[in-house]
N, C-alpha and C positions, 0 to 999 in steps of 0.2 A: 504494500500500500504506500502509494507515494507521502510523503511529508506534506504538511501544510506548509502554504507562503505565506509567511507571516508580514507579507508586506502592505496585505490588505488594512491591516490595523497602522494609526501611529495615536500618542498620548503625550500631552503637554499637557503644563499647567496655565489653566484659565487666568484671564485677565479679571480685575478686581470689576464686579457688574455695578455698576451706581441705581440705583430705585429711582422711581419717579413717581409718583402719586396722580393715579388720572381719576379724574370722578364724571359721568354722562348720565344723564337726565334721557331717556330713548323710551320710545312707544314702537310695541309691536304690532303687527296687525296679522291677524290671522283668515283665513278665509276659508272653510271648509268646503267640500267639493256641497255642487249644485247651487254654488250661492256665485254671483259676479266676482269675478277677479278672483277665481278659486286659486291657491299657490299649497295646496298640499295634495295627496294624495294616498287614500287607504289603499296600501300593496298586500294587509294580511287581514282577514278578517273571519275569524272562528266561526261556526253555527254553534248555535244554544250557549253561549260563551256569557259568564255570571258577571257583572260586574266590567264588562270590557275585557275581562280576561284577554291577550294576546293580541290584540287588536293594535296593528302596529302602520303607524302613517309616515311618509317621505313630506317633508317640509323645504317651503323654500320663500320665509315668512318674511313681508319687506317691513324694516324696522325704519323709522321716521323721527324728524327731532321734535315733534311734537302730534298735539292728541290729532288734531286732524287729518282726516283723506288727503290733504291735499298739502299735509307738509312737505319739508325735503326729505325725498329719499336717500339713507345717508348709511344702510350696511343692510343687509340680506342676513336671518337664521336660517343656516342650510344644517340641514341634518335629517332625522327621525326623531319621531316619542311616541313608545310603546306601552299600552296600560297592562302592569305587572303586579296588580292589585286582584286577588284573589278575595280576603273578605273585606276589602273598602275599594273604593275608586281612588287609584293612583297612575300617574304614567308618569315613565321616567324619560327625560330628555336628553337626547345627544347632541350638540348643536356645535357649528362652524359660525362663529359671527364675521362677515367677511363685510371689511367696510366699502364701503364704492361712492366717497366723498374726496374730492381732493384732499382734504387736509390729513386724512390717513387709508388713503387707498391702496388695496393692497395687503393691508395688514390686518391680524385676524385674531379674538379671543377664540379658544376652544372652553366650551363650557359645557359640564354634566349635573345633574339635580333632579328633583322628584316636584310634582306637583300632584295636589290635591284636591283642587278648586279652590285651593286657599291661597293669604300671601305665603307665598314661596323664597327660600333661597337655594342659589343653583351655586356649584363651585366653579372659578374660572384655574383650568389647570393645567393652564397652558396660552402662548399665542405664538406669531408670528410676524416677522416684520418691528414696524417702530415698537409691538408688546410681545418678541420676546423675550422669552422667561414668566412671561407674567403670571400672577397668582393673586387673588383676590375672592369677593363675592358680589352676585348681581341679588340682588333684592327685587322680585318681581312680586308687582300688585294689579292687584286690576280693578278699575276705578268705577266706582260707584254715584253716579248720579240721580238726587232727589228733588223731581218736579213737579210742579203745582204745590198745595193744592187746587181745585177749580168748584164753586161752590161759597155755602156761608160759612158764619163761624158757630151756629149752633150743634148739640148734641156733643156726643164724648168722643176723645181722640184712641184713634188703637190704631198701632202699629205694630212692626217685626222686628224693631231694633230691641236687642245689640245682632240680629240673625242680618247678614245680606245676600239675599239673594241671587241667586246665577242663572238661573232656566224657570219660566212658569210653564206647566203640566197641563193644570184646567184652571176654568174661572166657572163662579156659578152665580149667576144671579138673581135675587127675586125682583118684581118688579110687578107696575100696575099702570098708575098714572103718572108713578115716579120708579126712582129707583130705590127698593126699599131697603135692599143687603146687597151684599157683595161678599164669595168666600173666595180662594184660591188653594192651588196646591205650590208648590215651587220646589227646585232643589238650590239648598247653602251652598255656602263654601267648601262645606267639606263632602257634599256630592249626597246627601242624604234628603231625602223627602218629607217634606214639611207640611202641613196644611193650619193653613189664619181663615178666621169665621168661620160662622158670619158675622159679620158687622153689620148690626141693622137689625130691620123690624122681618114681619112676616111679609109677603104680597099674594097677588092672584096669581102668578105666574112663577115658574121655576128653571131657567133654561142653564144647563150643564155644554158648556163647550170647552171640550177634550182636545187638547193639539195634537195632531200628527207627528211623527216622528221626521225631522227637520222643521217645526212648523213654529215660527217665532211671531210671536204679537210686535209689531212693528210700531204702532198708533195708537192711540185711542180718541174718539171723539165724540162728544155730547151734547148738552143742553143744560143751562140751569136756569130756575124761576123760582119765584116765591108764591109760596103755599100754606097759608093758616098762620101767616107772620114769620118764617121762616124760611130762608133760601134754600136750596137743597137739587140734589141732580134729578133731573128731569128723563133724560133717558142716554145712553150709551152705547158706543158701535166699537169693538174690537175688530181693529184691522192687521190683519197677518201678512206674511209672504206669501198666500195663499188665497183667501179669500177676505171678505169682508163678513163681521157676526152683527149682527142685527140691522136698524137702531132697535133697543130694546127698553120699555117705558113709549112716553108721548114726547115727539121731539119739540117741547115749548119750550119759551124763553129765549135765552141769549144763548149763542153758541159758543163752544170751546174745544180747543184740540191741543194734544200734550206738544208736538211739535217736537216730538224726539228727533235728533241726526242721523240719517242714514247707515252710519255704520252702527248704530245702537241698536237694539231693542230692548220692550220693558221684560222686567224680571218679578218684579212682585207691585203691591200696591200701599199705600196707608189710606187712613179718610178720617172723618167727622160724622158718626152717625145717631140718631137717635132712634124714631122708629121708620127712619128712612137715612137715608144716606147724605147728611149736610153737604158733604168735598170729599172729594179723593183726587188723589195725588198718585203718582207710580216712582218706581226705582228704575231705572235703564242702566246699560252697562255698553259696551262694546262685545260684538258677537263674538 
């Protein structure tokens, strides 16, 4: 057996590395397949799979210096994250942060971590270019927005805090000439199933609308008037990526619409109700 050439190897000693301290404020945006501007894609997907078990997606997420669509494009997450979460929802992520800004193009965190549906931290355990060496941590959160309410100020406040919510399930609500309750299902942060109300009185009516699987409430839009000395929602329309649910109640008074951003959708709700529903308000997030 011939000898090895040990020429392939050589060994010095490293130059002294100087640290530098970088800090970046960056927003991701994700876009899951069937939605516009999709940039991932499911390559594994189990049947009867518990919890996401195994279910594993190719990512190629454009990261942006601020919340908007229409920030600068300033690095790409390239990688995979696959859910490895047998008795809870977890997925663990692999990611390439490749920037594609002049001021560090070229140059790349490598970054590995777990997410939950909660804030997250991921490790950075590695880069390239002007970071490497580098070692650090990214702090990932994902922002929660509280709007309206739309309505009076009568009747008692209920809401889901300190819970925020990530995905609503169903909405149910009673209703007549107004809106009398309002209940919901949603899942938290940490990927678990919740259900708030009712809030509110009885009505004549009951309508349960269950979303689809991909099916996100986009809008909502209503009515408010006064009734028996008191302001209160008159009637309500849940609008999806899918269809439009009602109007449901009598669409009197003055109108109103939550006027959520495009890349949002609502996640949960709060209100004001007594034996109808004073105001509500919703929570939205980034999809």
């Amino acid at each position: 057996m011939a000898a090895t050439n040990p020429s392939y190897y050589q060994s010095g000693l490293c130059q002294e590395i100087k640290q530098k301290d970088h800090s970046f404020q960056l927003y991701m945006f994700q876009h899951v397949q069937t939605t516009p501007g999709e940039n991932q894609l499911v390559i594994v997907n189990p049947p009867n799979t518990v919890k996401g078990f195994g279910v594993t997606a190719a990512n190629d997420w454009t990261i942006r210096d601020g919340p908007d669509a229409t920030a600068n494009v300033v690095a790409r997450a390239r990688g995979f994250h696959i859910a490895d979460g047998k008795a809870d929802t977890n997925w663990l992520f692999c990611h390439s942060i490749l920037f594609t800004d002049a001021r560090f193009k070229g140059s790349s965190l490598k970054v590995l971590g777990d997410y939950a549906g909660i804030d997250s931290e991921w490790a950075i355990v590695g880069g390239t270019g002007e970071f490497a060496y580098a070692h650090g941590v990214v702090t990932a959160k994902t922002p929660i927005t509280k709007m309206g309410p739309w309505g009076g100020n009568g009747g008692t406040t209920f809401d889901i805090i300190p819970e925020e919510p990530r995905s609503l399930q169903d909405v149910t609500i009673k209703c007549g000439d107004v809106i009398n309750s309002v209940a919901f299902s949603y899942t938290n942060q940490a990927g678990q199933t919740k259900t708030a109300g009712p809030w509110g009185g009885d009505g004549a009516l009951t309508v349960k609308v269950t979303l689809a699987s991909l099916e996100t409430i986009k809008q909502i839009q209503g009515t408010t008037d006064a009734v028996g000395g008191d302001t209160v929602v008159t009637s309500l329309t849940l609008i999806s990526n899918l269809r439009a649910y009602g109007p449901f109640g009598k669409t009197n008074g003055t109108p109103f619409s939550s006027q959520v951003p495009d890349e949002n959708i609502i996640t949960g709700f709060y209100a004001r109700t007594g034996g109808s529903v004073n105001a509500l308000g919703v929570y939205a997030c980034p999809k």
